[in-house]
N, C-alpha and C positions, 0 to 999 in steps of 0.2 A: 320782614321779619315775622317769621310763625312763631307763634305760642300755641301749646298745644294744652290744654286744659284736661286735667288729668279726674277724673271723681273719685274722690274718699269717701269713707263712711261718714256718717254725722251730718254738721253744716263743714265743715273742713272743706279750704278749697286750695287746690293748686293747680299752679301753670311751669310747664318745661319747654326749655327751648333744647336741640341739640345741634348741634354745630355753627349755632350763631349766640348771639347776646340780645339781650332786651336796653344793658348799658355799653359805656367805655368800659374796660380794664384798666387796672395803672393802680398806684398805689408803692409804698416805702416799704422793701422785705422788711417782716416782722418775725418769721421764724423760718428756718433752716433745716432739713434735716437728707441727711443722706445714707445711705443703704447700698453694701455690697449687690450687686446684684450679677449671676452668672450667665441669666438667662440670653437664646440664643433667638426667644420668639420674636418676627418682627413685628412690630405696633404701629397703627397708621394715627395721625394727629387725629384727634378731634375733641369737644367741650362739650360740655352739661351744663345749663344753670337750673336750678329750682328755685321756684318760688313757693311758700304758701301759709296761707293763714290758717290760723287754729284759735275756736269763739271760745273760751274759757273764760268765762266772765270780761273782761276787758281782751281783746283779741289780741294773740299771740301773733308774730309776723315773722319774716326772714325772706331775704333772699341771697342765694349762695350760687355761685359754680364755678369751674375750673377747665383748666385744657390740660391732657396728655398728650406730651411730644415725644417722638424718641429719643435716645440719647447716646452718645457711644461712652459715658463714662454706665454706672452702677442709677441705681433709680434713688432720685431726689424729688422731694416735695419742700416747694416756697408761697407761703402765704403770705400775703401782702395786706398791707390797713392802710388806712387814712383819716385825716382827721374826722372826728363824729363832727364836725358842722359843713359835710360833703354838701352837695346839689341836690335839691330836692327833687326827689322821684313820681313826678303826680300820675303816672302808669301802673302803681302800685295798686293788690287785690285792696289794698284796703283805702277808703274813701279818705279823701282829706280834711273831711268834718271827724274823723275817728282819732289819725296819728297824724305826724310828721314823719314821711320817709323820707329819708335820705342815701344818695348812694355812697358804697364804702362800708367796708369794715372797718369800725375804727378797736383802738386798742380793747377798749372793753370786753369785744367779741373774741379778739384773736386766740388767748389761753384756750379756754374752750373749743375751738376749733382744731387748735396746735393738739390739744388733750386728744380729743377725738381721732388726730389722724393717727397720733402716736399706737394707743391699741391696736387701729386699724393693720399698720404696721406689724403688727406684732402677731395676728392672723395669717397673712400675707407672706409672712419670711419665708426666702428658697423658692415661692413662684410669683417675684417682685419683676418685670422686665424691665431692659434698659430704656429710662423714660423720665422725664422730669413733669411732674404734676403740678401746676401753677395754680393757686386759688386766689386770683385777683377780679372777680366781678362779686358786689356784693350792696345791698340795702339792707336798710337796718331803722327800726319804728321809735320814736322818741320816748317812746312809754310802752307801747309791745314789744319792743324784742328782748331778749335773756339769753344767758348761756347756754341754757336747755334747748331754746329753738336752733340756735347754730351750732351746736354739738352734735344734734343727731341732722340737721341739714350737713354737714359736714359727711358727717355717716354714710347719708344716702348718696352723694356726689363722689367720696371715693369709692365706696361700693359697684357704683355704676360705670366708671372709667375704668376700674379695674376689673370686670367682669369677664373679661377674655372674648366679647365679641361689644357689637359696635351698641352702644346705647340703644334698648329698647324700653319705648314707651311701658311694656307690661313688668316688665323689671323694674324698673324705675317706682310704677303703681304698686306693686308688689312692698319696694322698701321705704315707699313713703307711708302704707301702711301699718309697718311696722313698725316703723319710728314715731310715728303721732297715731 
């Protein structure tokens, strides 16, 4: 499994994986949503995860991603949570004398992500392909993470799947800068 370590400005660090995972997936759908979609382009599978921490006085954390599959209904998106006392993540950027990572979205996060994709959505209309977007891989810091990190982690993960060619690492750099 590669991780590809990505540089942001600042001390900000991040790692992306694309077509593999750094964890399992799995998790209880926690939201739903689904979308007409007419399109005729075909889409081949593949995942994003991101990781990354951001040093704002006590470090902000997240890790998120998702897979796009095709689909022959209209284009849906399902995020999935688990409980926040998941498996401890000790691969995590941030040391284990700092947080407790855990993997799993748990509910805490999910609004904010659910929020995030919703807008997204809302950019998107009329060039949505036939495709179901699963965001079932996910860590989360016992004291650093917040809705604001997985809201724009979320951001940057639909952003990237949905870009109309295959996850690139400068795209990806590009929207992780924008977001943090």
């Amino acid at each position: 499994m590669t991780a590809i370590t990505i540089p942001l400005s600042g001390l900000k660090e991040s790692r992306v994986w694309i077509d593999e995972s750094p964890i399992d997936g799995g998790g209880t759908i926690a939201f739903r949503r689904s979308v007409k979609s007419d399109s005729d382009v075909p889409i081949e599978s593949r995942r994003i995860v991101v990781e990354v921490m951001v040093p704002v006085g006590f470090p902000m954390y997240g890790l998120l991603g998702a897979s796009l599959d095709p689909s022959a209904e209209g284009f849906e998106i399902l995020v999935k949570s688990v409980p926040s006392d998941g498996v401890i993540y000790p691969q995590s950027l941030l040391p284990p004398d700092v947080d407790e990572v855990r993997v799993g979205l748990c509910e805490e996060y999910v609004d904010a992500v659910s929020e995030s994709l919703q807008q997204g959505l809302l950019g998107h209309l009329g060039t949505l392909p036939r495709a179901r977007l699963t965001f079932d891989i996910a860590a989360h810091g016992a004291a650093g993470s917040n809705n604001h990190v997985f809201r724009k982690l979320a951001d940057v993960v639909f952003e990237s799947l949905l870009s109309g060619e295959p996850a690139v690492f400068a795209t990806v750099q590009r929207l992780l800068e924008a977001a943090f």
